[in-house]
DSSP file (Angstrom, degrees, kcal/mol; ACC not computed):
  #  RESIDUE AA STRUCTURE BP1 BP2  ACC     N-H-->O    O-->H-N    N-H-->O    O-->H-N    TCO  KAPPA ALPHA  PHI   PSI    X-CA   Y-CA   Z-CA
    1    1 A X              0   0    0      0, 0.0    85,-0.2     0, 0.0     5,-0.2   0.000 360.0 360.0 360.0 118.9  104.9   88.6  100.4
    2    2 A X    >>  -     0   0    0      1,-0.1     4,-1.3    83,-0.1     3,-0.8  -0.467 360.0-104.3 -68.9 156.4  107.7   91.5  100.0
    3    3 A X  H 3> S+     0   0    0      1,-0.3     4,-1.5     2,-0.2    -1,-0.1   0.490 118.0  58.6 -67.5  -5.9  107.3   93.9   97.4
    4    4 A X  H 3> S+     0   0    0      2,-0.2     4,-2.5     3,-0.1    -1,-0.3   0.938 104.4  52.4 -72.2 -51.7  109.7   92.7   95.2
    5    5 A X  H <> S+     0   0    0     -3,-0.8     4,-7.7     1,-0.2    -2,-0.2   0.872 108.6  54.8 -22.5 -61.9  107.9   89.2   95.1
    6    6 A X  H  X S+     0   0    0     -4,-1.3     4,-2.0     1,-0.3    -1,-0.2   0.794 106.5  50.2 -57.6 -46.1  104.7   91.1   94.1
    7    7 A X  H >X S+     0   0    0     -4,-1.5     4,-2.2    -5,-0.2     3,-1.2   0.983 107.5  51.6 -67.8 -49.0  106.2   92.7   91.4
    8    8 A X  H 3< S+     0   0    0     -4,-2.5     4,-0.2     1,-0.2    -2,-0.2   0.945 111.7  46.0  -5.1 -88.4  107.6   89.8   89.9
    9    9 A X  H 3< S+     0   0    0     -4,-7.7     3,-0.2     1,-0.1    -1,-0.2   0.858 118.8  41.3 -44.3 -27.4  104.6   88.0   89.9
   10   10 A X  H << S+     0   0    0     -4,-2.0    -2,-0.2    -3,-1.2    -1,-0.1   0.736 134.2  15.2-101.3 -15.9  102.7   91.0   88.5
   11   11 A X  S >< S+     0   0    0     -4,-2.2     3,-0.5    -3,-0.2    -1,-0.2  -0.387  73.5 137.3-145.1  69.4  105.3   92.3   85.7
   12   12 A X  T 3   +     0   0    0      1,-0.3     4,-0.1    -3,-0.2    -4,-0.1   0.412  62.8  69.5-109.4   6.5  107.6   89.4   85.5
   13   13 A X  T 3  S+     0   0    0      2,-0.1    -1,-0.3    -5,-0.1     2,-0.1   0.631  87.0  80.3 -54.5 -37.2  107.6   89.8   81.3
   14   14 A X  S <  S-     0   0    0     -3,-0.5     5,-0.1     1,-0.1    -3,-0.1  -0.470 102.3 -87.1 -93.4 168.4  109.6   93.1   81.6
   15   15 A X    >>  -     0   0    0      1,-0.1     3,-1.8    -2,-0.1     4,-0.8  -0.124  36.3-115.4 -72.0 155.3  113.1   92.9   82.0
   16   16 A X  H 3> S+     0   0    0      1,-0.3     4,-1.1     2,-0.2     3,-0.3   0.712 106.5  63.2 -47.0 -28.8  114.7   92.6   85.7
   17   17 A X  H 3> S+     0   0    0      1,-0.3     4,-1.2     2,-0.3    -1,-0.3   0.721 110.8  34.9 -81.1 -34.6  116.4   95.6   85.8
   18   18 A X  H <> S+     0   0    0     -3,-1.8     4,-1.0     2,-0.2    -1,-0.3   0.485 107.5  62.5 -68.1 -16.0  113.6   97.4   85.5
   19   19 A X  H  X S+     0   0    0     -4,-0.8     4,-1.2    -3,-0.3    -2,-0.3   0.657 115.1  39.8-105.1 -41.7  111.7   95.1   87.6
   20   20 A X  H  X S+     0   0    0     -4,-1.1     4,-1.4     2,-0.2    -2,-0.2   0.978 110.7  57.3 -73.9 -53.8  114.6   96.3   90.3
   21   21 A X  H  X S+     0   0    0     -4,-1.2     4,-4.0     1,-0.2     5,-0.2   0.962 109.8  46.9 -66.1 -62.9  114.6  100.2   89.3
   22   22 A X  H  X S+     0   0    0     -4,-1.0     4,-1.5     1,-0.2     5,-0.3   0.988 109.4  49.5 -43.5 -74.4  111.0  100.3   90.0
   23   23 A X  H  < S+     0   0    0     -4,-1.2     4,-0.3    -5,-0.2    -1,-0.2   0.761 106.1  59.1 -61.2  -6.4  111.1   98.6   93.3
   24   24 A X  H >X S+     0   0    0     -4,-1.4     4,-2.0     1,-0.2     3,-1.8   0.939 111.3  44.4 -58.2 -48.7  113.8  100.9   94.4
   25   25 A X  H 3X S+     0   0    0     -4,-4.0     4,-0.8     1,-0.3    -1,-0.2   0.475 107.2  51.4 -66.3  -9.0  111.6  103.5   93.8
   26   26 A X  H 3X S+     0   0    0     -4,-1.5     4,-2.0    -5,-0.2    -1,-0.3   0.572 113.8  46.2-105.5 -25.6  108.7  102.3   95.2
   27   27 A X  H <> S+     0   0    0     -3,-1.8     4,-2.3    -4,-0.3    -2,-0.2   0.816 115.0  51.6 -98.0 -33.3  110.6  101.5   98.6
   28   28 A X  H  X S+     0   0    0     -4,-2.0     4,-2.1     2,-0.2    -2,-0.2   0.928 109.2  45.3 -49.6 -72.0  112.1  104.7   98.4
   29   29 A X  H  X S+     0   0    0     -4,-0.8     4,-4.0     1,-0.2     5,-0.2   0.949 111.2  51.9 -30.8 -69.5  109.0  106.5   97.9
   30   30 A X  H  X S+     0   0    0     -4,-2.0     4,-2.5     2,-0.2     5,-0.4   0.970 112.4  50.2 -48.1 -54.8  107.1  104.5  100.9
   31   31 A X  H >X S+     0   0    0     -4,-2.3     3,-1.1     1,-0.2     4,-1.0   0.800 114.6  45.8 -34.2 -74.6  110.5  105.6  103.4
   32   32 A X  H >X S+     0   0    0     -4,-2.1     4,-3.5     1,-0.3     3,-1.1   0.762 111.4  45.2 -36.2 -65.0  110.1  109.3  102.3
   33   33 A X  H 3X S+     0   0    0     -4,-4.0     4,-2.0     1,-0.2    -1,-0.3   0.916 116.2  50.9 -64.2 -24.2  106.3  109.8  102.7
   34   34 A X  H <X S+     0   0    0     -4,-2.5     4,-2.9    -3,-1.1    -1,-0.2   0.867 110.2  54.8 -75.7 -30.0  106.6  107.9  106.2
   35   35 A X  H <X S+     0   0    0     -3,-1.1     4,-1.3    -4,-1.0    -1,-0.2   0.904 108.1  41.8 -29.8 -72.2  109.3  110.3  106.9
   36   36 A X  H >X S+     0   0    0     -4,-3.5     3,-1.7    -5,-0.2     4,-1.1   0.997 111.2  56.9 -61.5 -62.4  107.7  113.1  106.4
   37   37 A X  H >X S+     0   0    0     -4,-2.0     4,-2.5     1,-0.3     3,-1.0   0.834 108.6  47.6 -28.2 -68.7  104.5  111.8  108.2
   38   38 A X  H 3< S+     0   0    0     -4,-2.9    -1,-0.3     1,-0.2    -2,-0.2   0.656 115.7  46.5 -57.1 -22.1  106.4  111.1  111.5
   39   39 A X  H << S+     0   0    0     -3,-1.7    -2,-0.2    -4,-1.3    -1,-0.2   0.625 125.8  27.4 -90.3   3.6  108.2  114.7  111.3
   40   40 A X  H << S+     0   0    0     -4,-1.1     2,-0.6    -3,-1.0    -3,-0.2   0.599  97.6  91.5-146.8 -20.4  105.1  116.6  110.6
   41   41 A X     X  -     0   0    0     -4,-2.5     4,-1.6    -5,-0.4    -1,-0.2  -0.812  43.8-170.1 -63.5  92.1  102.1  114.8  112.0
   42   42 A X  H  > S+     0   0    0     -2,-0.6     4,-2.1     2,-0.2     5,-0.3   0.873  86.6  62.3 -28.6 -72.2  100.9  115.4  115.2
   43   43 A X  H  > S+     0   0    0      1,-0.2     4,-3.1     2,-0.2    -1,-0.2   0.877 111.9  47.1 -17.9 -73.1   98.3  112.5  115.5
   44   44 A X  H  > S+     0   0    0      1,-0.2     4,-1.8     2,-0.2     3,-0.5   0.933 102.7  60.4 -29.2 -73.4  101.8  110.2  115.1
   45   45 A X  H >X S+     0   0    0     -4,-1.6     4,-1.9     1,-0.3     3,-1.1   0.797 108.3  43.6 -26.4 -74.0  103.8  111.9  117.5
   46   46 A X  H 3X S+     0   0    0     -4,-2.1     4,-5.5     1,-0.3     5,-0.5   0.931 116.2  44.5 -52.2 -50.7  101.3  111.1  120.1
   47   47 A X  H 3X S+     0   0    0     -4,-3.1     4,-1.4    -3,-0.5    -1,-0.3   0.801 107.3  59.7 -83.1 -17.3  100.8  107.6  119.2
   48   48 A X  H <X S+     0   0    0     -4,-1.8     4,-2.7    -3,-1.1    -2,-0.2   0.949 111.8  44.3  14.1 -90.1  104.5  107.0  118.8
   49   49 A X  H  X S+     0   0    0     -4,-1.9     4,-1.8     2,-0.2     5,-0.2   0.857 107.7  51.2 -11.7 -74.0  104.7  108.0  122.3
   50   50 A X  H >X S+     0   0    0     -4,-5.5     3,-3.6    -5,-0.3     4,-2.8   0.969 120.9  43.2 -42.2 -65.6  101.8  106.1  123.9
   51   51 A X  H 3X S+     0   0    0     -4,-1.4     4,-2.4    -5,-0.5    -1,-0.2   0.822 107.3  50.8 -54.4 -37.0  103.4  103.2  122.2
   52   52 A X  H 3X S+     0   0    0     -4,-2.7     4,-1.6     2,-0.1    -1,-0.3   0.691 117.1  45.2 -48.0 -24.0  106.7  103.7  122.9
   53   53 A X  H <X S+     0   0    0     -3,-3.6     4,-4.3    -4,-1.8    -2,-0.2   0.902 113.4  48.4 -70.4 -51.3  105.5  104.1  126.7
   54   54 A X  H  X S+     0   0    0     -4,-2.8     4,-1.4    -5,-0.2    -2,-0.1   0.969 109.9  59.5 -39.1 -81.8  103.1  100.8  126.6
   55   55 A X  H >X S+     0   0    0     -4,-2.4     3,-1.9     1,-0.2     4,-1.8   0.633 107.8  38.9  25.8-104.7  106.3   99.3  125.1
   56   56 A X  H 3< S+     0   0    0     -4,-1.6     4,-0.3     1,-0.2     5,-0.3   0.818 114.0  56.7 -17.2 -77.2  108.5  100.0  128.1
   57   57 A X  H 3X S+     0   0    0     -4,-4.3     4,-1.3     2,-0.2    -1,-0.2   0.658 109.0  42.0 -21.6 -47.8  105.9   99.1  130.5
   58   58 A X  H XX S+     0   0    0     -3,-1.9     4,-2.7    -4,-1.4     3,-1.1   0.989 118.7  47.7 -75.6 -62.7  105.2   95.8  129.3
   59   59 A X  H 3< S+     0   0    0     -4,-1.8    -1,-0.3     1,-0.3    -2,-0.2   0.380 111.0  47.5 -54.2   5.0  109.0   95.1  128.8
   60   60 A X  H 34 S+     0   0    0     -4,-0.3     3,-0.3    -5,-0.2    -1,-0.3   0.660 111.4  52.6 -99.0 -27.0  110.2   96.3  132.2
   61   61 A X  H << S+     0   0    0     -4,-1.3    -2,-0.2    -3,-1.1    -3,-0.1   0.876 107.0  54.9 -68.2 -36.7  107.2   94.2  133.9
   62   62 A X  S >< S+     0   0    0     -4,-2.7     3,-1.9    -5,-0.1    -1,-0.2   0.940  85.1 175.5 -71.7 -17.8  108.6   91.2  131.8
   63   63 A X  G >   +     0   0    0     -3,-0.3     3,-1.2     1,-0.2    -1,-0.1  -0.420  69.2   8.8  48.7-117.9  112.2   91.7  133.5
   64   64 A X  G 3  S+     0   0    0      1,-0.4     3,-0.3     2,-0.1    -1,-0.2   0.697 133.1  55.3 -88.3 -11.8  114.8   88.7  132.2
   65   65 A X  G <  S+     0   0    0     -3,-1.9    -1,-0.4     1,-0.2     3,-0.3   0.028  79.7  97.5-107.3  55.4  112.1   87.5  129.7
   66   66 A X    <>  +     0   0    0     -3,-1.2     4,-0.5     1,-0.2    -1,-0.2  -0.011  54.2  85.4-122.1  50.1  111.7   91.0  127.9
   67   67 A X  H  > S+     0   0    0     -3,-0.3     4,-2.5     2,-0.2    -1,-0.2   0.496  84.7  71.8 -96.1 -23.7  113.9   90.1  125.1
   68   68 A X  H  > S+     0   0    0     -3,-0.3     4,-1.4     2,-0.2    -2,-0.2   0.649  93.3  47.5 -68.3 -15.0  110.4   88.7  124.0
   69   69 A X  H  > S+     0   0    0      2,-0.2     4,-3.6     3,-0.1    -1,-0.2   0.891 107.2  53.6 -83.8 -64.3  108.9   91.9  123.4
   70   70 A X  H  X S+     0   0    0     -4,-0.5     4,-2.0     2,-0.2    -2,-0.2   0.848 113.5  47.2 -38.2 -41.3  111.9   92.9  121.4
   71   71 A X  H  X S+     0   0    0     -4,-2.5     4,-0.9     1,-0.2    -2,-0.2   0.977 115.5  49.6 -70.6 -52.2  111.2   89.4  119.3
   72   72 A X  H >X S+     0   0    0     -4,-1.4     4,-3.2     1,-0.2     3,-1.2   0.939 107.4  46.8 -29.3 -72.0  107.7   90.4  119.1
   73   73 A X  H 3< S+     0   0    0     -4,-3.6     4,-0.5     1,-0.3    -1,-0.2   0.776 111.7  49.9 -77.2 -15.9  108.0   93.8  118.0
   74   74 A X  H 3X S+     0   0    0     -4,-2.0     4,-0.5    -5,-0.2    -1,-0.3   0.576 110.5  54.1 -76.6   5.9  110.6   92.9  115.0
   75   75 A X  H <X S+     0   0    0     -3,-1.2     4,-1.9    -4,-0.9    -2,-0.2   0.825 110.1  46.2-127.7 -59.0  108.1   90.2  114.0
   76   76 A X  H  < S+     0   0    0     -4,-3.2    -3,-0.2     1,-0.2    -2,-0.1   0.463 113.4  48.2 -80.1  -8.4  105.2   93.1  113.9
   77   77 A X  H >> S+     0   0    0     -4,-0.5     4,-1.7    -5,-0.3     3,-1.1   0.721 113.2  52.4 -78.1 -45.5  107.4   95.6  111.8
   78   78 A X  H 3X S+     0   0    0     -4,-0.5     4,-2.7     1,-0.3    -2,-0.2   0.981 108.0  44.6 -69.6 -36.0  108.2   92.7  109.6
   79   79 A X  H 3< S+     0   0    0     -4,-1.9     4,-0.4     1,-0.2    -1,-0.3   0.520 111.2  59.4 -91.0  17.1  104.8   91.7  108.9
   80   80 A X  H <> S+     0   0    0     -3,-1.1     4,-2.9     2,-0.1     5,-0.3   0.616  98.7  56.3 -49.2 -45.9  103.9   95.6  108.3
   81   81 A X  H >X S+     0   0    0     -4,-1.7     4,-1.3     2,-0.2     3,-0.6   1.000 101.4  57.6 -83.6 -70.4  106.1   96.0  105.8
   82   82 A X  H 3X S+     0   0    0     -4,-2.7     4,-3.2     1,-0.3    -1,-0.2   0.802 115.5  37.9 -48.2 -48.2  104.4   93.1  104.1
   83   83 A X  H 3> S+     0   0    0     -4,-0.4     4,-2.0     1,-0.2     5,-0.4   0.956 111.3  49.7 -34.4 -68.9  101.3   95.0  104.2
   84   84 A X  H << S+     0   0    0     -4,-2.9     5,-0.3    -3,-0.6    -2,-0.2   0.613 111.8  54.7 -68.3 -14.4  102.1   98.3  103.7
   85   85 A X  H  X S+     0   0    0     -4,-1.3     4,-6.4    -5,-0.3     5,-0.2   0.885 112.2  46.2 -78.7 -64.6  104.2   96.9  100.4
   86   86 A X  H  X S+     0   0    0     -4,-3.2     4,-2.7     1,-0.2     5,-0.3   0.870 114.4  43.7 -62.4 -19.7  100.9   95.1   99.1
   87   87 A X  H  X S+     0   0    0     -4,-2.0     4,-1.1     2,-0.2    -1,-0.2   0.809 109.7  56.1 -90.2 -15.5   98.7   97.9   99.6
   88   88 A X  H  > S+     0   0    0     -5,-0.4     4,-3.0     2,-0.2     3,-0.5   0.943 113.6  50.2 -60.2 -52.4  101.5  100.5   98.0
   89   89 A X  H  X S+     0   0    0     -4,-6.4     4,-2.0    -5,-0.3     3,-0.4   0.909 107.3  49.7 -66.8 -31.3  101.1   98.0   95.0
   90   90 A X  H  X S+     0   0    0     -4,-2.7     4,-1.8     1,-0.2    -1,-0.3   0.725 107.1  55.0 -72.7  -7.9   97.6   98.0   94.7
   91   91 A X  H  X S+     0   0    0     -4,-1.1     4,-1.1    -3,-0.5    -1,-0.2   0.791  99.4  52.3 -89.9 -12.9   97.4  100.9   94.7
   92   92 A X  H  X S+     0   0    0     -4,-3.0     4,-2.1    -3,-0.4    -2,-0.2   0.945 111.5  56.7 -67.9 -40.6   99.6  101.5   92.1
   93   93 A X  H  X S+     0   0    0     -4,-2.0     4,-1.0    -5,-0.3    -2,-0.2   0.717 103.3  50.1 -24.0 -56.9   97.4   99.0   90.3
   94   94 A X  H  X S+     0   0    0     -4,-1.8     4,-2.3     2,-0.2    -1,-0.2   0.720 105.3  56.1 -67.6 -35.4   94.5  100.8   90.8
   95   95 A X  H  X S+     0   0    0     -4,-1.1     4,-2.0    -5,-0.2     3,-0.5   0.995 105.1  57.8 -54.0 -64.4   96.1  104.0   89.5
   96   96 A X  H  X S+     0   0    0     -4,-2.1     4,-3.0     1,-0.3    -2,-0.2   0.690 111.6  41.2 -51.4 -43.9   96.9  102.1   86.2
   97   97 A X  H  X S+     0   0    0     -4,-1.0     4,-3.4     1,-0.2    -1,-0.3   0.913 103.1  53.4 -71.7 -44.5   93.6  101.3   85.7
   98   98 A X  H  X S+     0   0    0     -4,-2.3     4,-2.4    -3,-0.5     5,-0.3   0.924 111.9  58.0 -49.8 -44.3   91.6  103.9   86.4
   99   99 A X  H  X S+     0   0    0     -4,-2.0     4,-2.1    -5,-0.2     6,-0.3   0.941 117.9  33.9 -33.0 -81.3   94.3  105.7   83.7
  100  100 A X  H >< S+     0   0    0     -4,-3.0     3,-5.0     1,-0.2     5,-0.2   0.850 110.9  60.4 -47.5 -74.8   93.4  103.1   81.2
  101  101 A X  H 3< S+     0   0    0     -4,-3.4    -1,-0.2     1,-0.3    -2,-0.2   0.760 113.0  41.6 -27.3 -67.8   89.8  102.8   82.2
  102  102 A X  H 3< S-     0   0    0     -4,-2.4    -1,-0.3    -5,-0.2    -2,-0.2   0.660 110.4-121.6 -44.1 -29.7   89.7  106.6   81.3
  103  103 A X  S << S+     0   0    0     -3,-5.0    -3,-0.2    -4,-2.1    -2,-0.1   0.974  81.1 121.5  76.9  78.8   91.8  106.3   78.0
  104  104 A X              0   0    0      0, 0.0    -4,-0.2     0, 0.0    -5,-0.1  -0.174 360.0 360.0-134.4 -17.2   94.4  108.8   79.4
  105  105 A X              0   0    0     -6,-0.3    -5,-0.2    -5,-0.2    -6,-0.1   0.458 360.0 360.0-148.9 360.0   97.3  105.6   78.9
C-alpha cells in the first residue's frame, strides 16, 4: 500500500490538502535521508557495488532474455517503496504515541 493510501486511511478526517502537504514531506524526507546514506555510508557503497556486479552477471548470462532482470528489478524497487513507506509511517505512529503516552502532546 503506497504512502499516500496509508495516510488516508489513517488521517482521512483532516482535510486533503494537508493530507497531501504531509505526504510530500514525508516522501521528501525518506529521498533525502537515503541520499545522504548512499553518499556517506561506506557499508552501502560496498553493497551497491556487489549488487550492481551480481546484477550484470546474472543479466549478461541471461543474454536476449535479460530484459527479465530489468522487469524483476523494477518490480523489487516497487515493492520496497511499499515497505519502506509503511515502516516510515509507523514509525511516525509510534512517535505520536510515545508523545501522548508521555503527556508531552
Amino acid at each position: 500500500m503506497k504512502l499516500e493510501a496509508l495516510l488516508k486511511e489513517n488521517i482521512a478526517d483532516l482535510p486533503i490538502s494537508f493530507t497531501e502537504h504531509l505526504y510530500a514531506a514525508f516522501s521528501e524526507a525518506q529521498s533525502d535521508l537515503c541520499m545522504r546514506n548512499k553518499e556517506r555510508n561506506a557499508e552501502y557503497q560496498r553493497k551497491e557495488k556487489q549488487y550492481s556486479q551480481v546484477f550484470d552477471e546474472i543479466r549478461n548470462r541471461l543474454g536476449k532474455n535479460r530484459k527479465l532482470m530489468l522487469k524483476l528489478e523494477r518490480l523489487q524497487n516497487e515493492i520496497s517503496s511499499m515497505d519502506c513507506d509503511l515502516i516510515y509511517l509507523q514509525g511516525f505512529i509510534d512517535c505520536v504515541t510515545l508523545l501522548k503516552l508521555i503527556q508531552l502532546i
